[in-house]
C-alpha positions as CSV (number, residue, x, y, z in Angstrom):
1,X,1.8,18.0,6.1
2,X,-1.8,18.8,7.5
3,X,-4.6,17.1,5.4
4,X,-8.0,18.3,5.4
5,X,-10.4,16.2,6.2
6,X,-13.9,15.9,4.6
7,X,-16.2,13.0,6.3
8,X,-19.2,12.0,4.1
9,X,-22.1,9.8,4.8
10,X,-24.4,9.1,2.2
11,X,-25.0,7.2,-1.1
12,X,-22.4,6.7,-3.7
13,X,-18.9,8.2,-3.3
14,X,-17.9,11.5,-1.5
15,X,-17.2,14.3,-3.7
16,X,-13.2,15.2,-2.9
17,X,-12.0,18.8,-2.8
18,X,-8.8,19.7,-4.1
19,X,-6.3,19.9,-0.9
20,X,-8.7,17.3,0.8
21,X,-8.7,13.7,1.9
22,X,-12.5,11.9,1.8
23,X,-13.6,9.3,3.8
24,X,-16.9,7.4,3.9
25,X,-18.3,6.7,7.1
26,X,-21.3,4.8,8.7
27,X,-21.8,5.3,12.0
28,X,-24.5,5.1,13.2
29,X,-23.7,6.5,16.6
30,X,-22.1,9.8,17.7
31,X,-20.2,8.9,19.8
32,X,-18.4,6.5,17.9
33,X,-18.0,9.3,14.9
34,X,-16.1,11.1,17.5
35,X,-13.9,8.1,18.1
36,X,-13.2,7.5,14.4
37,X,-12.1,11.3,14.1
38,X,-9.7,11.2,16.9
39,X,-8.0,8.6,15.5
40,X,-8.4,9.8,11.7
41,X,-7.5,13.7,12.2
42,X,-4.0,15.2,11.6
43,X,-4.5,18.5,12.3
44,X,-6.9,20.1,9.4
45,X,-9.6,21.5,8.8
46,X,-12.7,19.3,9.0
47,X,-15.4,19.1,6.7
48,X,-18.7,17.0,7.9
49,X,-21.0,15.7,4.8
50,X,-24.1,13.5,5.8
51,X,-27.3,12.4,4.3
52,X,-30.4,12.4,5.7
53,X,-30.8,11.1,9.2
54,X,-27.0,10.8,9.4
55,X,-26.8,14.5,9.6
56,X,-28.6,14.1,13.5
57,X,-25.9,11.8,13.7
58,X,-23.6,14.3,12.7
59,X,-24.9,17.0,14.7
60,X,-24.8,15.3,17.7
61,X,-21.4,14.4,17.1
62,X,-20.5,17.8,16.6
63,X,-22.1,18.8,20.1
64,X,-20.4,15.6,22.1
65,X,-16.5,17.0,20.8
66,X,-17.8,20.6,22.2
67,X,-18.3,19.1,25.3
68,X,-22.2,19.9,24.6
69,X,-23.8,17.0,26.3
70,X,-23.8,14.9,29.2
71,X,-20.0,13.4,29.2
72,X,-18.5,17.9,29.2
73,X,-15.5,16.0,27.1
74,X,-14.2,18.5,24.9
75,X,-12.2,16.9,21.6
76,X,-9.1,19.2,20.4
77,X,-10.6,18.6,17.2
78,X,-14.3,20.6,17.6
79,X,-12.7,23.6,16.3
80,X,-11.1,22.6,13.1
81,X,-14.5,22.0,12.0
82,X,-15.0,24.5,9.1
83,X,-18.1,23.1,7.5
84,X,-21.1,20.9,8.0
85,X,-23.1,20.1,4.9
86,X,-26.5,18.7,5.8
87,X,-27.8,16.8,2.6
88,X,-32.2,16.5,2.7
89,X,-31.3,16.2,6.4
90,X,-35.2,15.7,8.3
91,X,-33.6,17.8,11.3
92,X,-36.9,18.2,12.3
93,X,-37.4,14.1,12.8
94,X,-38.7,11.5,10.6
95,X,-39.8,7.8,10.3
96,X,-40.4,5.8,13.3
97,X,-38.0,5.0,16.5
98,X,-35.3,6.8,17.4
99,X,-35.3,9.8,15.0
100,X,-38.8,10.3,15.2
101,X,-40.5,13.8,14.9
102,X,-41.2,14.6,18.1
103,X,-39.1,12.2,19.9
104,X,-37.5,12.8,23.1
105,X,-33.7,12.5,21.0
106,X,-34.7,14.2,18.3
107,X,-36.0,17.1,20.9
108,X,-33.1,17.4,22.8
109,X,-30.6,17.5,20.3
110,X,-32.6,20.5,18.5
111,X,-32.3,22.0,22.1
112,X,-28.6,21.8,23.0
113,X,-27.7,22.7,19.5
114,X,-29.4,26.6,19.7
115,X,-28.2,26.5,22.6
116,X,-24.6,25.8,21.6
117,X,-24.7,28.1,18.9
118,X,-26.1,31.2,21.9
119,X,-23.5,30.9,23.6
120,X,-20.4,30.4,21.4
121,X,-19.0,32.2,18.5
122,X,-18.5,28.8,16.7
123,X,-16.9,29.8,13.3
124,X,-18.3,26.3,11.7
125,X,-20.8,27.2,9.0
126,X,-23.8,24.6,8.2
127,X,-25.2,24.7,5.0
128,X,-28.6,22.8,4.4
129,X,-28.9,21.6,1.1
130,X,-32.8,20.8,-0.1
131,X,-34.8,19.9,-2.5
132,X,-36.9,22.2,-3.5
133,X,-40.4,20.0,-2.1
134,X,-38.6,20.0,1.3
135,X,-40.4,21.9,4.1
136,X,-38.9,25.5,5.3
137,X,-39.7,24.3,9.0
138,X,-37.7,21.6,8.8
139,X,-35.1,23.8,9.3
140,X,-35.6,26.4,11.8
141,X,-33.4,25.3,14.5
142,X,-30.3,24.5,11.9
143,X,-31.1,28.3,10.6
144,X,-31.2,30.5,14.1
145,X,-27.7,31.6,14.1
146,X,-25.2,34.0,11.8
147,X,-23.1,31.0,9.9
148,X,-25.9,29.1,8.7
149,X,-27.3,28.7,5.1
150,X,-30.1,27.4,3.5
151,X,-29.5,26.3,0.0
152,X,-32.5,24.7,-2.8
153,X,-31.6,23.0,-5.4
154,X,-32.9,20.4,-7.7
155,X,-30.3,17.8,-6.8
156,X,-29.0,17.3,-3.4
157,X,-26.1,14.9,-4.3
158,X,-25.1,17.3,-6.9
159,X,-21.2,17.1,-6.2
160,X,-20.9,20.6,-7.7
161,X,-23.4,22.0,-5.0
162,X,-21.7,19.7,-2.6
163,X,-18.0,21.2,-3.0
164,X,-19.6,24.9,-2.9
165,X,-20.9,24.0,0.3
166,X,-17.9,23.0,1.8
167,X,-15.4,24.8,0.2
168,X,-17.7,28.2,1.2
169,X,-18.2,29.5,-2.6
170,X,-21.9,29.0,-2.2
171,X,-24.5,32.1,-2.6
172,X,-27.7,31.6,0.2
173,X,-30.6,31.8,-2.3
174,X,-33.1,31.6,1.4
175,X,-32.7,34.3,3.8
176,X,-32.3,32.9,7.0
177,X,-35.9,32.6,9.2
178,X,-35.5,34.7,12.1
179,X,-38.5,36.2,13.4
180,X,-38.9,38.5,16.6
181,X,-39.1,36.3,19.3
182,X,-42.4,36.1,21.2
183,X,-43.4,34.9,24.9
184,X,-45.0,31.6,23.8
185,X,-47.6,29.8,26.3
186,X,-48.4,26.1,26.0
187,X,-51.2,24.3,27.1
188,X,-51.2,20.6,28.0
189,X,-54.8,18.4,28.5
190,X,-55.2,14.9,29.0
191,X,-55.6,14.8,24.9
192,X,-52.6,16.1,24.6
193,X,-49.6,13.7,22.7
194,X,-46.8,13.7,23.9
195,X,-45.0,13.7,20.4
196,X,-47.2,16.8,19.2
197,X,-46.3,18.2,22.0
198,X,-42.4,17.7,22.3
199,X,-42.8,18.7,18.2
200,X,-44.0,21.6,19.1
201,X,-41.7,22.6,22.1
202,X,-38.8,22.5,19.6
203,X,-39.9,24.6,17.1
204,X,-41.4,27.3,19.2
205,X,-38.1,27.1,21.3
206,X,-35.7,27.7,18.3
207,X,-37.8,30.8,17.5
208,X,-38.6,32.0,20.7
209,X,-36.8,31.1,23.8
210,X,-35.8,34.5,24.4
211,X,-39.1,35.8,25.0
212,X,-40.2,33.5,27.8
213,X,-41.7,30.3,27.5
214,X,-44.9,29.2,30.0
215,X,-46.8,26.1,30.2
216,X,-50.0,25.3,32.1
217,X,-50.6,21.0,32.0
218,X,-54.3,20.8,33.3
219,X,-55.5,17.6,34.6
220,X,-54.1,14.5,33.2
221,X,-51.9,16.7,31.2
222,X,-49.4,17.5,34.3
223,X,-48.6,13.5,33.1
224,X,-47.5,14.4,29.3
225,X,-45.4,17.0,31.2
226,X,-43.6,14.8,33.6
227,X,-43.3,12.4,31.2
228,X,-41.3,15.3,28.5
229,X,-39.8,16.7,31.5
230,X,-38.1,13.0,32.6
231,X,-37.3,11.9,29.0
232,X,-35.9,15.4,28.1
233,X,-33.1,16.9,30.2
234,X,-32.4,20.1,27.9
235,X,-36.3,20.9,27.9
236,X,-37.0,24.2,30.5
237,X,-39.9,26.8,31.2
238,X,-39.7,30.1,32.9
239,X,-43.2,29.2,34.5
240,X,-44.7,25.7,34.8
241,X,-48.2,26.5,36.1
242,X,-50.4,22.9,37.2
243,X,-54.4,23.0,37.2
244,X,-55.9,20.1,39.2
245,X,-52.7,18.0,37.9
246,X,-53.6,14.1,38.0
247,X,-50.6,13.6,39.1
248,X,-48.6,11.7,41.8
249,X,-47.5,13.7,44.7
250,X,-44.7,12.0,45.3
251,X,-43.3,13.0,41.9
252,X,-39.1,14.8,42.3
253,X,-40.0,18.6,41.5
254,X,-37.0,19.4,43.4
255,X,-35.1,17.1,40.3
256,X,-37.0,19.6,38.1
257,X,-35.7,22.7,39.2
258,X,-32.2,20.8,40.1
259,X,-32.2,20.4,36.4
260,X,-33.0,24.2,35.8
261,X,-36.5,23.0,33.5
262,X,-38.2,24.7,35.7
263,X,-37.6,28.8,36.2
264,X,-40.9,28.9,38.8
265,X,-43.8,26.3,39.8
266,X,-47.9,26.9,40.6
267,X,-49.8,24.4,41.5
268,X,-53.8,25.4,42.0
């Protein structure tokens, strides 16, 4: 018989729905999550539980078994996944090093995974689960498509809230944040950091890549460009415009627009 599978990562011991089997993981690398469920899956559905910066983990394991990322290897097990429960997950970045806010892994992950969800029909739903101090922009990229939920509460590890979330009988209390998108123009000086910057890319990207996104790097900003450009493969303008860029000439443009970051080029 098929066993449902529910994947937690996180303090203490997973909550364990009836009809379920729980296992505790810590990995601390996606692609090795993705190894441990191709061994561990029967057949099931999947449910995948993680607690704060494990739930990047989680999402980017999610993306590698969709064949979302660099190695296009597609798991048989990507669609069995019914649920993803993010516990006080910072999607947004936190702390120093790799999961930074603004970093260039945290960045592209927030990419591919709107762009995952535009253009599939994925029926996985993701349920955030907050406190209620946590920040609403935290979560605007795990909010931009139809299955996801945003859910306050006063306890995140609250296995009642937990089991609602996976086994679906949860009621949204936030409606999701989904404004009108709006052509969005950024502006790059040699001030300009790159974190901030990359920070910003993200958000304004969940919201509003559909309305056009432009940047003009003046000066020594055409650096902070390259530099996000290099460092993140998923980041891409319709327009890159470059103002006295202090820039090598020899930089590869033509890897640029090979890439598809950059729709059309100005330099003045």
């Amino acid at each position: 018989m098929r066993r449902n599978l529910l994947i937690y990562q996180g303090p203490g011991a997973p909550p364990t729905p009836e009809g379920w089997h729980a296992a505790k993981v810590t990995h601390h690398d996606p692609r090795s999550l993705c190894r441990w469920i191709d061994v561990n899956w029967d057949g099931g559905r999947i449910a995948l539980v993680a607690h704060g910066t494990a739930g990047l983990v989680f999402r980017h394991a999610y993306l590698v078994a969709n064949g979302d990322d660099d190695s296009r290897e597609h798991r048989p097990w990507a669609g069995h996944v019914s649920r993803m429960v993010l516990l006080a997950v910072p999607n947004r970045g936190a702390g120093l090093g790799r999961f930074r806010r603004g970093g260039p892994y945290v960045t592209d992950l927030r990419v591919r995974w709107v762009d995952h969800f535009d253009r599939t029909t994925d029926p996985v739903k993701v349920v955030q689960v907050n406190g209620p101090s946590a920040s609403r922009d935290d979560c605007v990229d795990v909010e931009q498509f139809p299955n996801a939920r945003l859910v306050p509460t006063p306890d995140v590890f609250d296995n009642r809230v937990i089991l609602e979330a996976v086994l679906g009988r949860f009621q949204p209390t936030t409606p999701p944040s989904r404004p009108a998108p709006q052509p969005a123009e950024f502006l790059l000086t040699s001030y300009t950091r790159l974190s901030t910057f990359l920070d910003e890319y993200a958000q304004t990207y969940a919201l509003h890549r559909h309305a056009g996104l432009t940047v003009t790097a003046v000066e020594g900003g055409a650096r902070t460009l390259a530099k996000a450009l290099d460092r993140v493969p998923s980041l891409r303008f319709d327009t890159v415009r470059l103002d006295r860029p202090a820039l090598s000439p020899d930089f590869p443009w033509h890897r640029v627009i090979e890439r598809e970051q950059a729709g059309h080029i100005t330099c003045t």
